[in-house]
Residue frames relative to the residue before (quaternion, step in Angstrom):
aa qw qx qy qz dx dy dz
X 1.0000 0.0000 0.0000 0.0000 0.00 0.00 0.00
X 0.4844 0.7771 -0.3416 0.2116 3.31 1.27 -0.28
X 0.6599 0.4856 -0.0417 0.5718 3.14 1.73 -1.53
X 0.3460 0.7966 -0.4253 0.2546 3.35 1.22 0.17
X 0.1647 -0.8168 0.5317 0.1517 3.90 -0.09 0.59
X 0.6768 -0.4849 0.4334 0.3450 3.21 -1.46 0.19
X 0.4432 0.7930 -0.1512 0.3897 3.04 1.12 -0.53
X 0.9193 0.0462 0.0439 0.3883 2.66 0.91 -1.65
X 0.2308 0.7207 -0.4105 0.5087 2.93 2.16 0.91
X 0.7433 0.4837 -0.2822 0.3660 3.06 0.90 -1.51
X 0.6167 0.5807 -0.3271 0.4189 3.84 1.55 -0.52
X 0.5057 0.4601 -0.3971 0.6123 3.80 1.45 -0.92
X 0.6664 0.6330 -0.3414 0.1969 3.72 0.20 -0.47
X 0.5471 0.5979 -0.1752 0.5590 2.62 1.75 -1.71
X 0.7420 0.4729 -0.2188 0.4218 3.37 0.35 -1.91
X 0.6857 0.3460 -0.3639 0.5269 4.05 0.60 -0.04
X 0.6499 0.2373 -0.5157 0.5053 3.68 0.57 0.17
X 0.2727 0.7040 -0.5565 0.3467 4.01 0.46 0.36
X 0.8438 0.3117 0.2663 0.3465 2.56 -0.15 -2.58
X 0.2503 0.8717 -0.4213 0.0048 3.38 1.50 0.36
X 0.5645 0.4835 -0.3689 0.5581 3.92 1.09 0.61
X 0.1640 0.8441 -0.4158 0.2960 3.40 1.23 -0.04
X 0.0447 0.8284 -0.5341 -0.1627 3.97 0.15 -0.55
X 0.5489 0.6535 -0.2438 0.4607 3.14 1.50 -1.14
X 0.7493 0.4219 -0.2343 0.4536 3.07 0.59 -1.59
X 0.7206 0.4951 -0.3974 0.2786 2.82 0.32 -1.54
X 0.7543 0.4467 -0.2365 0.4191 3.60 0.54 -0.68
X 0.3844 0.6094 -0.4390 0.5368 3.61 1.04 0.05
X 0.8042 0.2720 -0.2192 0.4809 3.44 0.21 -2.03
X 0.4350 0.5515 -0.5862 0.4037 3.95 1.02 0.23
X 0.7131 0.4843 -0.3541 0.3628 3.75 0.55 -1.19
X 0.5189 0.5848 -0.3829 0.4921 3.72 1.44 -1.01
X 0.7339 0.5033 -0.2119 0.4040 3.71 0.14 -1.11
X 0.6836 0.3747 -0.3488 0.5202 3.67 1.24 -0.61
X 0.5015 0.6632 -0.4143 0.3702 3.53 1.18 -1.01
X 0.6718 0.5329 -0.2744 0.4352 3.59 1.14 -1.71
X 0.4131 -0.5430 0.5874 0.4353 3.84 0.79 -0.57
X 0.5019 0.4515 -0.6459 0.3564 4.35 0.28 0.63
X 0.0787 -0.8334 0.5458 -0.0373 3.15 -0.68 1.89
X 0.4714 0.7290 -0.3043 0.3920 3.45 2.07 -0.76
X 0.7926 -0.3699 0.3778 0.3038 3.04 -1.60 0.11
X 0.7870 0.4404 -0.0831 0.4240 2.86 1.03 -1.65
X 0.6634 0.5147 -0.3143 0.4431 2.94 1.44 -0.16
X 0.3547 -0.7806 0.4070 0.3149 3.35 1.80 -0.20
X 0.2144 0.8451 -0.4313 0.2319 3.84 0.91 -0.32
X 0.7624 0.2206 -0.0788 0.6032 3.47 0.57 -1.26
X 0.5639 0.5568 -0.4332 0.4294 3.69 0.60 -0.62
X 0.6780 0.4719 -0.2755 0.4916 3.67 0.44 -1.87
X 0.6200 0.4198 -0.5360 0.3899 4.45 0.40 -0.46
X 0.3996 0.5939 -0.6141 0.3324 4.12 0.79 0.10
X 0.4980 0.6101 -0.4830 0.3827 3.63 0.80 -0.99
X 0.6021 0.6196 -0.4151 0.2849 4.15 0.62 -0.51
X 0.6447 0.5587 -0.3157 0.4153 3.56 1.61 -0.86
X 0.6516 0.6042 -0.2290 0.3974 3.39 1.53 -0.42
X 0.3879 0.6229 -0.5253 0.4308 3.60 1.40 -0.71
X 0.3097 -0.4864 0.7819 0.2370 3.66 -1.86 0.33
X 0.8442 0.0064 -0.2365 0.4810 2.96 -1.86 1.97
X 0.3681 0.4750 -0.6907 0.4024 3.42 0.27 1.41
X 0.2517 -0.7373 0.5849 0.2254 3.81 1.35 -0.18
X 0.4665 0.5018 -0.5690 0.4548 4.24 0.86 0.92
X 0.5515 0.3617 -0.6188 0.4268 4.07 0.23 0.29
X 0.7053 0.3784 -0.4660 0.3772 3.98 -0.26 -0.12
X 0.6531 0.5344 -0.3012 0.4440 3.85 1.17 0.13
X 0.2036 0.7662 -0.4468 0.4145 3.08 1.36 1.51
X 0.1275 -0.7097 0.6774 0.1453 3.94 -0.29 0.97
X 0.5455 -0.5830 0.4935 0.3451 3.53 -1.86 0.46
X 0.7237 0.3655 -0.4492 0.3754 3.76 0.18 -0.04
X 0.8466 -0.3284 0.2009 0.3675 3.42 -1.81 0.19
X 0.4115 -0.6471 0.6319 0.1119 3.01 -0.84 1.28
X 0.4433 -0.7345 0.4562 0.2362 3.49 -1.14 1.50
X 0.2374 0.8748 -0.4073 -0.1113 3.73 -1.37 0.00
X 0.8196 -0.1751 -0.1074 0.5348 2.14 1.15 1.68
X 0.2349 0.8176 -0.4033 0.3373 3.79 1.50 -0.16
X 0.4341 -0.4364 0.7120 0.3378 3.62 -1.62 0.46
X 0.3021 -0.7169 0.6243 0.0705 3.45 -1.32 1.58
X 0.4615 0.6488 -0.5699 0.2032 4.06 0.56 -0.68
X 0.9280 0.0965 -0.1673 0.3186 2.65 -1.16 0.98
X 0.5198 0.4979 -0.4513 0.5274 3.63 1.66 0.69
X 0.4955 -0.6087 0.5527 0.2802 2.99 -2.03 0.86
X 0.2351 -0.7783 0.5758 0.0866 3.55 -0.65 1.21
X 0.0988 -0.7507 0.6495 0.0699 3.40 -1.08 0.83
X 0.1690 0.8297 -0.5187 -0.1182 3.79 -0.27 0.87
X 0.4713 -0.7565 0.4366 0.1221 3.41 -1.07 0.93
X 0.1641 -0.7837 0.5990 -0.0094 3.28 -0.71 0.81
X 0.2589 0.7394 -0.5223 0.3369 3.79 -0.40 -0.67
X 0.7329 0.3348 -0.5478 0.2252 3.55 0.46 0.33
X 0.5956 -0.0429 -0.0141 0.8020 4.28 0.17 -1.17
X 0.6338 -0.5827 0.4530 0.2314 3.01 -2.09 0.38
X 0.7492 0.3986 -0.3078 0.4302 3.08 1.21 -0.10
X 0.2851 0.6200 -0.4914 0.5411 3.23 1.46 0.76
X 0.8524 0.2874 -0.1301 0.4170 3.55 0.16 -1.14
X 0.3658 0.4686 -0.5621 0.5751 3.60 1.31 0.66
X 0.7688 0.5125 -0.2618 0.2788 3.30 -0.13 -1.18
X 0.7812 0.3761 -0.0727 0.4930 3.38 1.15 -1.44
X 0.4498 0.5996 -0.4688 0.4672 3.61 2.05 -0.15
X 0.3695 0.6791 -0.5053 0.3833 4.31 1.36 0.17
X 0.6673 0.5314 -0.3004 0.4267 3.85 0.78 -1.06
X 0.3924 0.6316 -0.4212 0.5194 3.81 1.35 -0.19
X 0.7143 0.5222 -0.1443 0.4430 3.62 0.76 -1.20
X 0.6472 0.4699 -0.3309 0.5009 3.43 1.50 -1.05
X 0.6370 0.5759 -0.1678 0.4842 3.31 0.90 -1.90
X 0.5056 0.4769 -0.3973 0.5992 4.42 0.89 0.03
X 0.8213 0.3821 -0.1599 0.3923 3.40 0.14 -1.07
X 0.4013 0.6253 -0.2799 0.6079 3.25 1.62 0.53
X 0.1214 -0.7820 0.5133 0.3322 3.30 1.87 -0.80
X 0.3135 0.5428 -0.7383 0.2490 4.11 0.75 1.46
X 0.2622 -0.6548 0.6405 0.3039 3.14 -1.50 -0.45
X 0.3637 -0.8001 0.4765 -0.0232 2.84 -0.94 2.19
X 0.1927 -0.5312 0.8116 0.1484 3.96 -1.79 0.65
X 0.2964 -0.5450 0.7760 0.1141 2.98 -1.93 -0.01
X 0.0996 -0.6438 0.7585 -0.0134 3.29 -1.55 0.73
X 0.1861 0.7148 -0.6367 0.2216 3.93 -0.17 1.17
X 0.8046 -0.2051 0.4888 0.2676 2.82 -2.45 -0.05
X 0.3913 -0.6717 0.4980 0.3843 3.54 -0.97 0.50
X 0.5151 0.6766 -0.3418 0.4000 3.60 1.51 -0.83
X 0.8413 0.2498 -0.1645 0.4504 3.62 0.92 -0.86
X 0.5039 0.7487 -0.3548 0.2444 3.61 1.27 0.34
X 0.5251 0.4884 -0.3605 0.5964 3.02 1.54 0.23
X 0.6886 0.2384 -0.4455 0.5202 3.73 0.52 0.18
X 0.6028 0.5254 -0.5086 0.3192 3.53 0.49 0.46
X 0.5054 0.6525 -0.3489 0.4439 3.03 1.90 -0.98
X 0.5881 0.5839 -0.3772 0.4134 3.79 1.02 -1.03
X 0.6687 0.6027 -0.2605 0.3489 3.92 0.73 -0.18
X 0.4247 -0.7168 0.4299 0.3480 3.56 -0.54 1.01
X 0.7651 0.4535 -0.2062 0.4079 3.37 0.40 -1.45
X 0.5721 0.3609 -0.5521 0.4875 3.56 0.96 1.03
X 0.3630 -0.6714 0.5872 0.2695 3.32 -1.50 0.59
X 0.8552 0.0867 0.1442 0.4903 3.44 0.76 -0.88
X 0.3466 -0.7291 0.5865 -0.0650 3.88 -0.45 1.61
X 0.3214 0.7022 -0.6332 0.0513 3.13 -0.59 1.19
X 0.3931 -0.7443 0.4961 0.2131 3.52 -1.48 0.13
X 0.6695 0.3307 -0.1812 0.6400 3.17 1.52 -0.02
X 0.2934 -0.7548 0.5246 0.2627 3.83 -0.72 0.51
X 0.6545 -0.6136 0.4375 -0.0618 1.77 -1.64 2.12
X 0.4773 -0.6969 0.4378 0.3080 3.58 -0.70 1.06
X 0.4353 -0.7361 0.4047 0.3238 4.10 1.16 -0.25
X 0.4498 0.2783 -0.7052 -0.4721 1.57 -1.56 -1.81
X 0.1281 -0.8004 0.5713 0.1289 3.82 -0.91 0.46
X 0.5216 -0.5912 0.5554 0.2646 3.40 -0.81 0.62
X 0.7098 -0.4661 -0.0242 0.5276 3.52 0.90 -0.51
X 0.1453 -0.8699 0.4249 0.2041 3.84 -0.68 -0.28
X 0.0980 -0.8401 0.5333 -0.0108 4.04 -0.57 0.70
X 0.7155 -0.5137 0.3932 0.2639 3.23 -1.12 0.87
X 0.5357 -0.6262 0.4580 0.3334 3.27 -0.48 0.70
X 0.6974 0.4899 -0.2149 0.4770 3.88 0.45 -1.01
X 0.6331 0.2749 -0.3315 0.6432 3.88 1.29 -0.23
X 0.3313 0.6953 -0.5649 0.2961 3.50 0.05 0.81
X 0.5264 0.6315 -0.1731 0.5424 3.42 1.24 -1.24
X 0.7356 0.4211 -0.1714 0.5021 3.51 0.37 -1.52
X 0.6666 0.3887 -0.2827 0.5698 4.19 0.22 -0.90
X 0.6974 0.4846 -0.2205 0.4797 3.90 0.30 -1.06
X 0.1841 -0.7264 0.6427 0.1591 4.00 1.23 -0.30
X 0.0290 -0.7698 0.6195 -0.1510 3.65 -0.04 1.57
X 0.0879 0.7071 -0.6999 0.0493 3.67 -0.75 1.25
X 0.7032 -0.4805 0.2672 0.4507 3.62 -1.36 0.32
X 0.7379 0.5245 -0.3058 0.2949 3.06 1.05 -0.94
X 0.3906 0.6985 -0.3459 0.4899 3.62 1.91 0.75
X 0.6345 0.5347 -0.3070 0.4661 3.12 0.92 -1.09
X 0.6019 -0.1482 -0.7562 -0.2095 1.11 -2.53 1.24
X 0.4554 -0.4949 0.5197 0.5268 3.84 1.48 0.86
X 0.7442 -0.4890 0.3173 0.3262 3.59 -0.76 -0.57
X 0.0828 -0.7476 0.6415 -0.1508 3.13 -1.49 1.33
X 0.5417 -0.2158 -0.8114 -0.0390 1.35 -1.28 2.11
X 0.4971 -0.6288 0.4257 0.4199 3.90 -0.20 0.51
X 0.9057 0.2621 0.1180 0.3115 2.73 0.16 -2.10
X 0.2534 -0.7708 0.5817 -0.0568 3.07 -1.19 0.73
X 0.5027 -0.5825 0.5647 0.2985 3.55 -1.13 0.58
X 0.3782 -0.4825 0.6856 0.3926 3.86 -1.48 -0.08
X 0.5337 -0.5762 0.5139 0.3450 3.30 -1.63 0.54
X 0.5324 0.4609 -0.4938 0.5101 4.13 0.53 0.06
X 0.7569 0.2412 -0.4442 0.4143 3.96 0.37 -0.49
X 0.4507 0.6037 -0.5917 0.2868 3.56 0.82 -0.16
X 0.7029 0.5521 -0.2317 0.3840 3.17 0.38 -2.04
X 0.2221 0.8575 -0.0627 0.4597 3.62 1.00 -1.08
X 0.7546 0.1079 0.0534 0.6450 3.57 -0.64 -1.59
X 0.6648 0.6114 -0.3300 0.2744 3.55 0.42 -1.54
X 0.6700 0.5195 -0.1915 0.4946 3.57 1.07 -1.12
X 0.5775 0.5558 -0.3519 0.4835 3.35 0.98 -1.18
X 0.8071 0.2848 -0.1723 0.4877 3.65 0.03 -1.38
X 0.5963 0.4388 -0.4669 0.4836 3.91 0.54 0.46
X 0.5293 0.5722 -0.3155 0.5411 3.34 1.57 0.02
X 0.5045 0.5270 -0.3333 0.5972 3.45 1.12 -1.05
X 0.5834 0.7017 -0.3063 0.2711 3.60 0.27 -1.17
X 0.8003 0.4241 0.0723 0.4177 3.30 0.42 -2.18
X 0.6447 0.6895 -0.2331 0.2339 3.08 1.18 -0.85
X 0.1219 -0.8435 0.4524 0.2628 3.24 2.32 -0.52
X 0.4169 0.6011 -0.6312 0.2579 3.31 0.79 0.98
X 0.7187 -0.3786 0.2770 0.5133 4.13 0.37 0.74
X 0.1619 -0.8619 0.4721 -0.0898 3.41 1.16 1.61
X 0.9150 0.2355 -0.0629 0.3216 2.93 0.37 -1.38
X 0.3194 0.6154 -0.4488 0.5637 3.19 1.37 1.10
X 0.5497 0.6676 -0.4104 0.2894 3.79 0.93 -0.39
X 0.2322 0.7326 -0.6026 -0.2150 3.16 -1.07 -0.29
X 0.0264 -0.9248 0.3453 0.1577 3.41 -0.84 0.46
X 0.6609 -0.7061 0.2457 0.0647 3.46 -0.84 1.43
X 0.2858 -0.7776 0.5548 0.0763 3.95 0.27 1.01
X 0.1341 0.7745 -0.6139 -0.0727 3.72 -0.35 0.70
């Protein structure tokens, strides 16, 4: 997106008012528009990435709970259910808004991947990790990816909150052994280096 020209904003532009049903587009020129830094309303940037629930085979239109979809509302004092379920690294990244939506003083569930429910479980500002949806009641609940969009995200928000996450003390300890093994082994220790991804 770096090389992106005026030019050719002004074509993704064109081509979404065209095609306003577009899902494809519409969410492409959402990524073009965030890439550009148009985080505002008016710029629509965060609004236009809803277009993601609409793509066929994201498998997010059956991940619809029965109570009130959030949109934006004063949360104190509501049970918040946010949903995740889409790539995992969407919902590492976007399981941070748990942290925003706490500090609101709501009180937050999760709805994740089994793959990532143990690092969500590692978080304070969640009461409760589930992987299936939870029967509630919830006061209200939103996709994890429209968080950004209701919350009016500008840079000068970021990073919502750092650091989220956290290991469990059994994988710390765990890794810890492993690489003090690595250590001892006098197999050319001290040539290692090792890499956090």
């Amino acid at each position: 997106m770096a090389g992106l020209s005026r030019v050719g904003h002004i074509v993704w532009k064109e081509a979404a008012r065209l095609l306003p049903d577009n899902p494809y587009l519409q969410f492409h020129f959402a990524g073009v528009q965030l890439a550009l830094g148009e985080y505002d309303e008016d710029d629509e940037g965060w609004k236009r990435y809803r277009w993601f629930y609409d793509i066929p085979g994201t498998g997010n239109q059956q991940i619809r709970p029965t109570f009130p979809e959030w949109n934006g509302e004063p949360v104190t004092g509501c049970q918040f259910l946010l949903v995740g379920k889409q790539g995992r690294g969407d919902e590492i990244q976007f399981l941070r808004f748990a942290n925003w939506l706490h500090s609101q003083e709501a009180t937050v569930d999760v709805l994740v991947s089994e793959s990532i429910s143990c690092l969500a479980n590692s978080m304070t500002s969640i009461r409760t990790v589930f992987t299936t949806i939870p029967p509630g009641p919830y006061t209200y609940w939103c996709h994890m990816l429209r968080m950004p969009e209701h919350v009016k995200l500008d840079l000068e928000m970021l990073p919502v909150a750092m650091p989220y996450l956290s290991a469990t003390p059994d994988k710390q300890h765990q890794w810890k052994t492993y690489i003090d093994a690595m250590s001892l082994s006098g197999t050319n220790a001290k040539n290692k280096s090792i890499g956090l991804v």
